[in-house]
C-alpha positions as CSV (number, residue, x, y, z in Angstrom):
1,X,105.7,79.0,87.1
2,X,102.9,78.7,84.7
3,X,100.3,81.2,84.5
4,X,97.1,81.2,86.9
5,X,93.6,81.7,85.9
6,X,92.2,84.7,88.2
7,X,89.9,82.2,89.9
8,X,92.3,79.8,90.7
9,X,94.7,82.3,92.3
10,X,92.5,82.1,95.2
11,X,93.1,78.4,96.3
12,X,97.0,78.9,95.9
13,X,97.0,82.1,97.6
14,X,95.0,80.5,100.7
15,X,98.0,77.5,100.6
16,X,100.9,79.9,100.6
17,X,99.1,82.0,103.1
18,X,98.6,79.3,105.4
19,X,102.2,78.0,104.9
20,X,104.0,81.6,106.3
21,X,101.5,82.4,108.8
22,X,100.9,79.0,110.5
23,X,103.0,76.6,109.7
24,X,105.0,76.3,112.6
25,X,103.1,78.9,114.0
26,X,104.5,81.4,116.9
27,X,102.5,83.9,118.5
28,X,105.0,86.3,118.1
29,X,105.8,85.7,114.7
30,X,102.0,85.7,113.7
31,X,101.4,89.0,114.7
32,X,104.4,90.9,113.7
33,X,103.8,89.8,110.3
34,X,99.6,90.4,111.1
35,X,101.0,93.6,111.9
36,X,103.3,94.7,108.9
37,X,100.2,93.0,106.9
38,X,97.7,95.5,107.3
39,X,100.1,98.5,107.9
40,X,101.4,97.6,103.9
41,X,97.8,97.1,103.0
42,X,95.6,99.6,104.6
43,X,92.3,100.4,106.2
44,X,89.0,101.5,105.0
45,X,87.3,104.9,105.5
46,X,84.1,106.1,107.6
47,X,81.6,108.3,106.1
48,X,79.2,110.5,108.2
49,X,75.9,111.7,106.9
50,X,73.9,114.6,108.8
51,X,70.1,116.2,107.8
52,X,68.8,119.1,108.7
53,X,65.0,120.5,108.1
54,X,64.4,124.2,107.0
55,X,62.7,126.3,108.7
56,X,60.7,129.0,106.7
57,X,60.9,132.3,107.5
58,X,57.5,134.2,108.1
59,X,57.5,137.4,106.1
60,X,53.4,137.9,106.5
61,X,50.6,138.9,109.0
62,X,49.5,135.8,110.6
63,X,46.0,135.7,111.9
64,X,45.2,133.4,115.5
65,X,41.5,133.1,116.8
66,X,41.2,132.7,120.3
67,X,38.5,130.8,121.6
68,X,36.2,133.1,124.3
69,X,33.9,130.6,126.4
70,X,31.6,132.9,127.5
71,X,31.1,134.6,124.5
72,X,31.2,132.0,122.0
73,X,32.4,134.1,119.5
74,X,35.4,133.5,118.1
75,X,37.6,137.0,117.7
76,X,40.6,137.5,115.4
77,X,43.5,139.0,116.8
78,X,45.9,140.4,114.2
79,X,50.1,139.8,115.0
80,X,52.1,141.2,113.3
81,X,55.7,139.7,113.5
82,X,59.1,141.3,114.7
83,X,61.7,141.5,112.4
84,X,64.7,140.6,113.5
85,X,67.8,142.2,112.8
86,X,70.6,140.2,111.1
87,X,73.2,138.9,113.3
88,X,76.4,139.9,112.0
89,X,79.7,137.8,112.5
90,X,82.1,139.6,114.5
91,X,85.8,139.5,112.0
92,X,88.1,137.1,112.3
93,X,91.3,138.8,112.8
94,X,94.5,136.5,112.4
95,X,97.6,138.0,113.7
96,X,101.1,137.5,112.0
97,X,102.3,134.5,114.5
98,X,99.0,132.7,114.2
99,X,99.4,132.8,110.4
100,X,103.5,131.8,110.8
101,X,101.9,129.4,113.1
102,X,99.4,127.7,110.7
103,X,101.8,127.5,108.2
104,X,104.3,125.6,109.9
105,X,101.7,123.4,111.0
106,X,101.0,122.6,108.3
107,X,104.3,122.0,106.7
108,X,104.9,119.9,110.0
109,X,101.6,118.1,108.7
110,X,103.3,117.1,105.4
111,X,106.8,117.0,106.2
112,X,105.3,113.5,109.2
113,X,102.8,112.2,106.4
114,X,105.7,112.0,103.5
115,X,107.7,110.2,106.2
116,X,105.2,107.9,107.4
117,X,104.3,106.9,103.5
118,X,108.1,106.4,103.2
119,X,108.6,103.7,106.0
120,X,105.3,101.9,105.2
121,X,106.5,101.6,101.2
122,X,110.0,100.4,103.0
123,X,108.0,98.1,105.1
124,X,105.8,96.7,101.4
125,X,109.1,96.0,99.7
126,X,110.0,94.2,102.8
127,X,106.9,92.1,103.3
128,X,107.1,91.3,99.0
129,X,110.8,89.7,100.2
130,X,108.8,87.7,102.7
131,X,106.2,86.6,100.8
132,X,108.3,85.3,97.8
133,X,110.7,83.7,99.3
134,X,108.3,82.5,102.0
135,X,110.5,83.4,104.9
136,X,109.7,85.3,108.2
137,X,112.2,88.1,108.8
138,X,111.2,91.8,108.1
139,X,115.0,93.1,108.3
140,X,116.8,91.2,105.2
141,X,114.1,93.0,102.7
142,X,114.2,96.4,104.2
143,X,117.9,96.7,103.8
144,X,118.0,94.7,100.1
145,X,115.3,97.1,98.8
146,X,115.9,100.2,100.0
147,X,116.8,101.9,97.0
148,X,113.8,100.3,94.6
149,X,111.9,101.3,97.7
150,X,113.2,105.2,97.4
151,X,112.2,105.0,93.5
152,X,108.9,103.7,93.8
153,X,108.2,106.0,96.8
154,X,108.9,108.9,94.4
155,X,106.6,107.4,91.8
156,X,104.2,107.2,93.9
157,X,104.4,110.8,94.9
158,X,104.5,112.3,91.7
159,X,101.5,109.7,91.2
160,X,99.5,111.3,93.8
161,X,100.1,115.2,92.9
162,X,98.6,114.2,89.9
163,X,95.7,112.9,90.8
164,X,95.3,115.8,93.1
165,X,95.9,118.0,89.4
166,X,93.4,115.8,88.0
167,X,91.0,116.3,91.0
168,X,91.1,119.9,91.2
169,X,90.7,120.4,86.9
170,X,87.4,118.1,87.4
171,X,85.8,120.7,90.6
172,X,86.8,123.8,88.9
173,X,83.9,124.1,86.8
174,X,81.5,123.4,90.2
175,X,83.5,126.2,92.1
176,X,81.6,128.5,90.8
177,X,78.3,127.3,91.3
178,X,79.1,126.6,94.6
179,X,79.7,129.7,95.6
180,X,77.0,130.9,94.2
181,X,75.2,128.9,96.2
182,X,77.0,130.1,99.7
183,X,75.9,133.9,98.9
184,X,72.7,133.5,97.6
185,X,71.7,131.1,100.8
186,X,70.2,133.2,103.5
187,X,72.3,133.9,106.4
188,X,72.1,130.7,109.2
189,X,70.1,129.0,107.2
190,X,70.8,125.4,104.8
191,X,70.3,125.7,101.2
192,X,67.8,125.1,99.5
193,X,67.3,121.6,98.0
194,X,66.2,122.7,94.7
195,X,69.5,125.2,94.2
196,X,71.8,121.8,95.2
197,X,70.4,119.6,93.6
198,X,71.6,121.1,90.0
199,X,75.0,121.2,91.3
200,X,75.6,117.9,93.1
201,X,73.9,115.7,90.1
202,X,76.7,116.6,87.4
203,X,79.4,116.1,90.7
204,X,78.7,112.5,90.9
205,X,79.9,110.8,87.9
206,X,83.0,112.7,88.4
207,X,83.7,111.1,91.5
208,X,82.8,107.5,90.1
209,X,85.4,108.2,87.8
210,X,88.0,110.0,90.0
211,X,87.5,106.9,93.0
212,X,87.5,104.4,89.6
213,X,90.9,105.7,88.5
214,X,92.7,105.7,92.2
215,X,91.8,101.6,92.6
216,X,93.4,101.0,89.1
217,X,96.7,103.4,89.2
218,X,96.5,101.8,93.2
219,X,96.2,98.0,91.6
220,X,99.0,99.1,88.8
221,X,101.4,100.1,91.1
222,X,101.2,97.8,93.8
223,X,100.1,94.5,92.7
224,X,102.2,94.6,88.8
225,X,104.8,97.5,89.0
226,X,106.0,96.7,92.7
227,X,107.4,93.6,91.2
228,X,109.8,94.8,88.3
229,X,111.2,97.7,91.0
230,X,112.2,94.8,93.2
231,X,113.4,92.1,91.0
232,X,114.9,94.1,87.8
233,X,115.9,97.6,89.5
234,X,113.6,98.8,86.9
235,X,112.6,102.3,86.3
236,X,109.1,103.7,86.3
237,X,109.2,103.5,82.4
238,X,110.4,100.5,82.4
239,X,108.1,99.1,84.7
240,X,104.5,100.5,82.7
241,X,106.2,99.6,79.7
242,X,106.2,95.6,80.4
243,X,103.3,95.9,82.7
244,X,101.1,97.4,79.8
245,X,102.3,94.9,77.6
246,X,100.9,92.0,79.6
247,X,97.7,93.3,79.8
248,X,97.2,94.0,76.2
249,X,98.2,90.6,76.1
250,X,95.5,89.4,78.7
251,X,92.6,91.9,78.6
252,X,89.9,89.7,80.3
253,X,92.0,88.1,83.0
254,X,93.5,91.2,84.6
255,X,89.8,92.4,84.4
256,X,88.7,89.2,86.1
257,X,91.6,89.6,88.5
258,X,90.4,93.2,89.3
259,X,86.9,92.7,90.0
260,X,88.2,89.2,92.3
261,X,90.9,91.6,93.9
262,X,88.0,94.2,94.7
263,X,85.5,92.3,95.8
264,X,87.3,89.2,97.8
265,X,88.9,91.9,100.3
266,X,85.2,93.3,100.8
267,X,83.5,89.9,101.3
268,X,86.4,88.6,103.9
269,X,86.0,92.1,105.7
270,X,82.2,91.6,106.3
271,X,83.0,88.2,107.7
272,X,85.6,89.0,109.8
273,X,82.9,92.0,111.3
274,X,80.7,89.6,111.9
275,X,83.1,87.1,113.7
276,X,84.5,90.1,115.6
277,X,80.8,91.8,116.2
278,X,79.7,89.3,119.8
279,X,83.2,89.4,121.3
280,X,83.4,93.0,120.4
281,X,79.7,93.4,121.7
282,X,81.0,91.9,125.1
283,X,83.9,93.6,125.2
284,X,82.4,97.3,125.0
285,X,79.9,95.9,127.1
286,X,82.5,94.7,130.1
287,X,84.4,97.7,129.2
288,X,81.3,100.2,129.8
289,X,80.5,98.1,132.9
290,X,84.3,98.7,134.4
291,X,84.3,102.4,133.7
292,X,80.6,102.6,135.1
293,X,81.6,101.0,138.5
294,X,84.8,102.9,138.8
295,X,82.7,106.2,137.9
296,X,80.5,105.4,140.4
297,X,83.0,104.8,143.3
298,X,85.0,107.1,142.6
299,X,82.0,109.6,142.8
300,X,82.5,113.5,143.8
301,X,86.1,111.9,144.9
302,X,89.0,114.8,145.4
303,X,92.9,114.8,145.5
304,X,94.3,111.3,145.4
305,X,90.8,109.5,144.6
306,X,90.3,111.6,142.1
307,X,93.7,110.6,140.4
308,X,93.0,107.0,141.3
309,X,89.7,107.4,139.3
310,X,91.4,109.1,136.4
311,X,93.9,106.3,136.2
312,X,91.4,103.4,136.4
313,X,89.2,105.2,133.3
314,X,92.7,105.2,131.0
315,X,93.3,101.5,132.0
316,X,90.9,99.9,131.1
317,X,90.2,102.3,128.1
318,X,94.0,101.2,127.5
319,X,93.3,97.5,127.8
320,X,89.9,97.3,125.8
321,X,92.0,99.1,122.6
322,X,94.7,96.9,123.4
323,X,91.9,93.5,122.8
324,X,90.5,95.2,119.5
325,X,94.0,95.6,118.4
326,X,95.0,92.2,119.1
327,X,91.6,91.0,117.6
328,X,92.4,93.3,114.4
329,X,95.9,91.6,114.0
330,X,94.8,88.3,114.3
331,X,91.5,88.1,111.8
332,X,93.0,91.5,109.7
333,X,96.6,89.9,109.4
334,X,95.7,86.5,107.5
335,X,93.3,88.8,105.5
336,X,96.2,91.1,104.4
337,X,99.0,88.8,103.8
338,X,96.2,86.8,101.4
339,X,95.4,89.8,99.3
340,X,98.9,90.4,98.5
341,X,99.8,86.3,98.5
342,X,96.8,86.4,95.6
343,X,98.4,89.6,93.7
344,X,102.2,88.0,93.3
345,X,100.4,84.5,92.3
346,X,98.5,86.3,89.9
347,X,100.9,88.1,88.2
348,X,103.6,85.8,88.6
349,X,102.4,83.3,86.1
350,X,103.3,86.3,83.6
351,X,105.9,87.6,84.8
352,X,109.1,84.6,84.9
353,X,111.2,86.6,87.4
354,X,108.6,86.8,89.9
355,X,107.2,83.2,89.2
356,X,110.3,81.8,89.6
357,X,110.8,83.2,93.3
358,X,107.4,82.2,94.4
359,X,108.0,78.9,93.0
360,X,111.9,78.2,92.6
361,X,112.7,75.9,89.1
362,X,114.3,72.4,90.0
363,X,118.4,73.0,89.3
364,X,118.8,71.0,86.2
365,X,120.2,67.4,86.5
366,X,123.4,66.1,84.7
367,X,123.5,62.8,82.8
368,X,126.4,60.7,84.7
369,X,129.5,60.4,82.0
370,X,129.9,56.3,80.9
């Protein structure tokens, strides 16, 4: 395969996408792989925002006039405000078991997330076996990778306490000021803007440049490294040693390539909200309508009504996740399996192995003996 141009990647990443999704095309088929699509690639964030307004204390006299008709004078009257006495927080007191408790909770926590990361890196070494080969079944690449799978799940882990290291030496020198900040703020009341300020400014290059180096080691790992662990058994050395070699090699396309593979995903994820934004308008709408009717027959209802009720509200709260599901699959699938379809063309017209499993060489031809 010869090497691709960044912007032409595109095009043939549409074609192959096309080919394995839709061509034949089975419903069943389409969504498991929809479905293996976006659990391999992942899902955005939400962010929440709040504000809150200060409210000054009043530490002097404050003077009123009232207004006497009859009179026409107008009289000060002199108040003098009550001080409140500070509400103090009664202790927290954790017992033994709650602390025994928490821990194992938390270990729990860990223990279900390290497994859940394991399966899903199984599952991306199995949907790279589709993808190269062009073929449908999950099951042949989650057996013939499992121990690349194992490796690069390790890498990946030692990747990530890292970046937690890293994360943790770059808010160390804000700790402090922070908590500052908490004790000098009056009891129940925000900070002050002025004090923040000071401390948030310096904060946010430092997350630029935190969030900046997740999407490359991300982009490293999965879309170049990913490759060489499947193909060559390669170690993690290994691996960074040849990828880092082809990017000396080709500065400004894998920087065109990165900026295309950051901003493609975010320009097909704002069309797909829009496609999905009537039918999900409808649907929350219908859905709102249903549970409003039911609520309102089933109203002040006891004993068996009551469950009734209860059981109608989970149905159709069942059935209208079930639709956004199905919706999320369908438009989210073709979107996933085209974002990895454009990292393997990418990097497979520089790198032969994977280059020639996208696009198998003819077998050579023998002249016919006289």
């Amino acid at each position: 395969m010869q090497a691709v141009s960044a912007a032409d990647s595109v095009s043939l990443a549409i074609q192959r996408t096309r080919d394995l999704l839709f061509r034949p095309f089975r419903w069943g088929t389409y969504l498991k792989l929809g479905l293996v699509a976006l659990l391999t690639e992942g899902v955005g964030s939400n962010f929440r925002s709040s504000t809150s307004h200060r409210i000054p204390s009043i530490h002097k006299t404050i003077t009123y006039a009232t207004f006497h008709s009859a009179t026409a004078q107008i009289t000060p009257i002199q108040i003098t405000p009550i001080q409140a006495a500070p509400i103090q927080a009664a202790p927290i007191q954790i017992t033994p078991i709650q602390v025994a408790a928490i821990v194992a909770a938390a270990l729990l926590a860990i223990v279900l997330t390290l497994v859940i990361c394991y399966l899903i890196t199984r599952l991306r070494f199995a949907f790279f076996h589709c993808l190269i080969h062009n073929t449908k079944e999950i099951r042949p690449g989650w057996r013939l990778y499992r121990a690349q799978a194992a490796r690069f799940f390790r890498l990946n882990v030692v990747v990530g306490l890292c970046f937690l290291l890293m994360t943790a030496l770059v808010a160390l020198p804000f700790v402090a000021g922070f908590w500052r900040l908490a004790h000098e703020t009056h009891a129940g009341g925000p900070p002050d803007l002025l004090m923040v300020l000071p401390l948030v400014l310096p904060l946010i290059p430092a997350i630029l440049v935190l969030l900046l180096t997740g999407i490359v080691a991300d982009l490293i790992l999965r879309d170049f490294m990913l490759p060489h662990f499947a193909l060559e058994n390669a170690s993690s050395g290994q691996a960074w040693f040849l990828v880092r070699a082809r990017i000396k090699a080709e500065k400004r396309q894998f920087f065109v390539y990165a900026l295309l593979r950051l901003i493609l995903p975010v320009i097909a994820t704002i069309g797909a909200f829009i496609v999905l934004m009537i039918p999900g308008l409808f649907l929350a709408g219908a859905v709102a309508a249903a549970e409003y009717a039911v609520h309102s027959a089933f109203a002040g209802a006891t004993g068996t009504a009551a469950v009734t009720r209860i059981l109608l509200e989970i149905f159709f709260g069942l059935l209208a996740f079930a639709f956004m599901l199905l919706a999320s699959i369908c438009l989210g699938g073709p979107l996933s399996t085209g974002i990895r379809e454009y990292a393997l063309l990418f990097y497979g017209g520089r790198y032969r192995a994977l280059g020639d499993a996208l696009y198998p060489p003819p077998p050579p031809t023998f002249a016919a003996s006289a």
